[in-house]
Steps between C-alpha positions, in 0.01 A plus 500: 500500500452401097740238434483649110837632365412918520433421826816286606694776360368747669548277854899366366607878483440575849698149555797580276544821698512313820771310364680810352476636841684140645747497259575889542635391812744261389696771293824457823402162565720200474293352242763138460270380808278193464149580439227236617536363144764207495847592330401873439603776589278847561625611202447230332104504583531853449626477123279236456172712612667788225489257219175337572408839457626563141394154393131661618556816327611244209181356435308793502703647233469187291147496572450815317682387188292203507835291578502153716805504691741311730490737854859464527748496232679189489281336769598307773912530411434921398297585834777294708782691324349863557445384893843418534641807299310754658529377876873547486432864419562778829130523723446867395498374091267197609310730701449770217434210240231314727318860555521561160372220319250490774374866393559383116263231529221743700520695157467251343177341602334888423593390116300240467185479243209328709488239163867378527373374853462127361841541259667215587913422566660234716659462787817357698374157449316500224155564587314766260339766668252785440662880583194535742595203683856699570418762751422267779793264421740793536344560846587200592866572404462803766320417771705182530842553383477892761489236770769239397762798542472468870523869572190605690196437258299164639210307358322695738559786304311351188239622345182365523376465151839312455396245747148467394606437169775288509451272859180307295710401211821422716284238768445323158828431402618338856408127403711538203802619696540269766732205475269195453295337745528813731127597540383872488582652855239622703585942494473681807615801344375851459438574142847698433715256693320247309548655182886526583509149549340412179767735325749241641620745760544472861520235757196413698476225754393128337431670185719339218740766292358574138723576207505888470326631222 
């Protein structure tokens, strides 16, 4: 498929309602449980997919004022803060608020001008980035973060433009992330298990563990 931003839109919709349909699910689930991600909780993955979400629908409505802004308010310290807050909410208000931002930010993508596609804003760390560059990095969110709740979904379950656009750019970061003078392992992986592992996720046998991303 086009890797251009109409098209990744088109392509994360039919992702964020595979998630909606996960996290439906969850609504009478005991959502204090660990999720694959270390200290948190499925709520806590679950509030943090719901404001990822608004920080999306953020930019884009920045972008159309012709504003550069920070994709969460109060960075690092704000995000952490809402996370906490909103996981100690009941699973049915999680639930609703992870549906609905999820739906919030599908209306939102309709909204946007094809010429605010390079606006720029910046991100958790820093790094400026163009609004067409923000589709596929809220996939990611998705596709990866549906899995580290543990509650059926699989890296099997992935979808393939995901892998085929994020596995080439991943294999280049693994020098970088292993403790020095550990060489690059040999991968006898299929491409999602691979891409799992290169996400930080997962154990596989004599394959070091990288830091989650």
């Amino acid at each position: 498929m086009s890797t251009g931003p109409e098209a990744m839109v088109q392509h994360l919709a039919t992702r964020e309602a595979w998630m909606r349909d996960t996290v439906e699910a969850l609504r009478t689930r005991d959502l204090t449980v660990p999720s694959v991600l270390p200290d948190w909780s499925l709520a806590h993955v679950l509030v943090h997919m719901a404001r990822n979400a608004d920080s999306h629908r953020r930019r884009i409505e920045a972008a159309a004022r012709g504003e550069l802004v920070d994709q969460y308010v109060g960075g690092a310290a704000g995000r952490a803060r809402e996370i906490e807050d909103g996981a100690a909410r009941d699973a049915a208000t999680v639930v609703d608020d992870t549906i609905a931002s999820s739906h919030a930010l599908d209306r939102a993508w309709q909204t946007v001008d094809p010429a605010h596609w390079d606006v720029e804003s910046r991100d958790l760390s820093g790094t400026i980035r163009t609004l067409g560059s923000l589709p596929h990095r809220r996939l990611a969110e998705v596709e990866v973060h549906v899995v580290d709740l543990d509650v059926g979904p699989t890296q099997r379950d992935w979808s393939q433009p995901f892998v085929d656009q994020f596995l080439p750019s991943l294999r280049a970061t693994v020098a970088s992330r292993l403790p020095a003078g550990v060489d690059p392992p040999h991968l006898a992986l299929d491409a999602p298990d691979e891409l799992w592992w290169l996400f930080g996720r997962g154990e596989f046998p004599g394959l070091p563990q990288l830091a989650p991303l």
